[in-house]
N, C-alpha and C positions, 0 to 999 in steps of 0.2 A: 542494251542491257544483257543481251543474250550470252554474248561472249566475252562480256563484263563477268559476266557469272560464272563461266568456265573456263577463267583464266589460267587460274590454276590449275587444273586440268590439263591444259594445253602446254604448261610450262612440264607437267610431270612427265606427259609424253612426249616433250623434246627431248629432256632427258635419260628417258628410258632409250629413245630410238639411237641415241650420239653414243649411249651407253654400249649397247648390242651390236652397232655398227661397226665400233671400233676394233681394231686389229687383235688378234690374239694375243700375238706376243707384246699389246700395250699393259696388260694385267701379267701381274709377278709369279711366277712358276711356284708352284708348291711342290716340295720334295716329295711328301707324302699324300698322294689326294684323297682331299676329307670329301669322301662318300656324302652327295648328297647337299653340298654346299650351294652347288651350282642354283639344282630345285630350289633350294631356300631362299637365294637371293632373285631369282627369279619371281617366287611369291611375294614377297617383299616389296619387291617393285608394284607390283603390281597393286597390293592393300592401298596405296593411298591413293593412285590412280582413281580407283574406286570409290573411296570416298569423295574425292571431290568433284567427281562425277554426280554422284547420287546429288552430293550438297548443289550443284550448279545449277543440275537440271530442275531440283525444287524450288532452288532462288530464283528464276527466272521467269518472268510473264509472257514471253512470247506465243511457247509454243504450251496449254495448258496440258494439251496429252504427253508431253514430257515430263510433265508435272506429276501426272495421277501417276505414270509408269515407270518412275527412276528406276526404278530397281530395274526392271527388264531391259531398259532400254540402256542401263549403263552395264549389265553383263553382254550385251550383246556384240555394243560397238569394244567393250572394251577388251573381249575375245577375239572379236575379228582381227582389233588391233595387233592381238601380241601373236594370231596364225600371220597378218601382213609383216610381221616384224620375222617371222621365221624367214619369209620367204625372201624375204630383202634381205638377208643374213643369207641364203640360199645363193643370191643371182648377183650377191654384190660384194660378197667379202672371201677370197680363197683361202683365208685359213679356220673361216669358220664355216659350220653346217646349221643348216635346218634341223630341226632336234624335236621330233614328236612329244618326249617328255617334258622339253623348255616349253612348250606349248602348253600340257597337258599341267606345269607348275604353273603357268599363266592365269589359266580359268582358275585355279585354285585360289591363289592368288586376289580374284577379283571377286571369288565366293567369301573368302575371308573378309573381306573389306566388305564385300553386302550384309553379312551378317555380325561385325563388329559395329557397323554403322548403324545397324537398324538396333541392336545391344545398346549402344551408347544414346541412340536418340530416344528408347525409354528409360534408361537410366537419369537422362535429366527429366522428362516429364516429370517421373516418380519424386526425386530431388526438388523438382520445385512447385511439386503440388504438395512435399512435407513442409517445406516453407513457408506458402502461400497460407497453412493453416496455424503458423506459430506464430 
C-alpha cells in the first residue's frame, strides 16, 4: 500500500526528471526571452509534486510518522529532489547547467503546493461541515 499511495508521486517525478533532462535545444527558442518564465515553470512542476506527496504520505499505513509529518517530510525529500535534479542537469547534460535559482523556484514550488494543500484540505472540512448541517 505504501507505493500504492505514492504513485503518483512517482509518476510526477518521472516526469519532471525526463523533463530537465532533456536537451536544450529539445524546447522551442524564443525570440524574445520572457523574464522569468523558466522560474515559473519550474514552480509549477513542482506544486503538484507536492501535493501528491503530502496526499500519499497521509493515505498510507505503513509508516505512521509519515503520517503525522507530511508536510515536512514532503518539503524535504521533495527539495532534495529538485537540488538532485540540478546536479544531474550539472554532470549529465552539456547544454544545460545547474541553476541556483531553478533550485531556489523548486522549494518555491513545493512551499506553494504545501500551502495550497493544506488551503484546499480546509476548505473541504469547512464545505462539508456546511453540509453535514443542511
Amino acid at each position: 500500500m505504501f507505493h500504492r499511495a505514492l504513485l503518483k508521486s512517482y509518476i510526477i517525478a518521472a516526469i519532471i526528471i525526463v523533463l530537465c533532462l532533456l536537451p536544450g535545444q529539445t524546447f522551442p527558442k524564443v525570440e524574445q526571452p520572457i523574464i522569468g518564465l523558466d522560474k515559473l515553470v519550474h514552480i509549477l512542476m513542482y506544486v503538484p509534486l507536492a501535493w501528491t506527496m503530502v496526499f500519499g504520505f497521509k493515505l498510507q499505513k505503513r509508516h505512521p510518522k509519515l503520517t503525522e509529518k507530511a508536510f515536512l517530510y514532503t518539503f524535504v525529500i521533495a527539495s532534495a529532489y529538485g537540488a538532485f535534479i540540478e546536479l544531474l542537469q550539472f554532470a549529465l547534460t552539456p547544454d544545460r547547467a545547474a541553476e541556483l535559482w531553478d533550485f531556489v523556484a523548486d522549494v518555491a514550488g513545493v512551499l506553494l503546493g504545501l500551502l495550497t494543500y493544506k488551503i484546499g484540505e480546509k476548505l473541504i472540512l469547512f464545505w462539508n461541515k456546511i453540509f453535514k448541517k443542511s
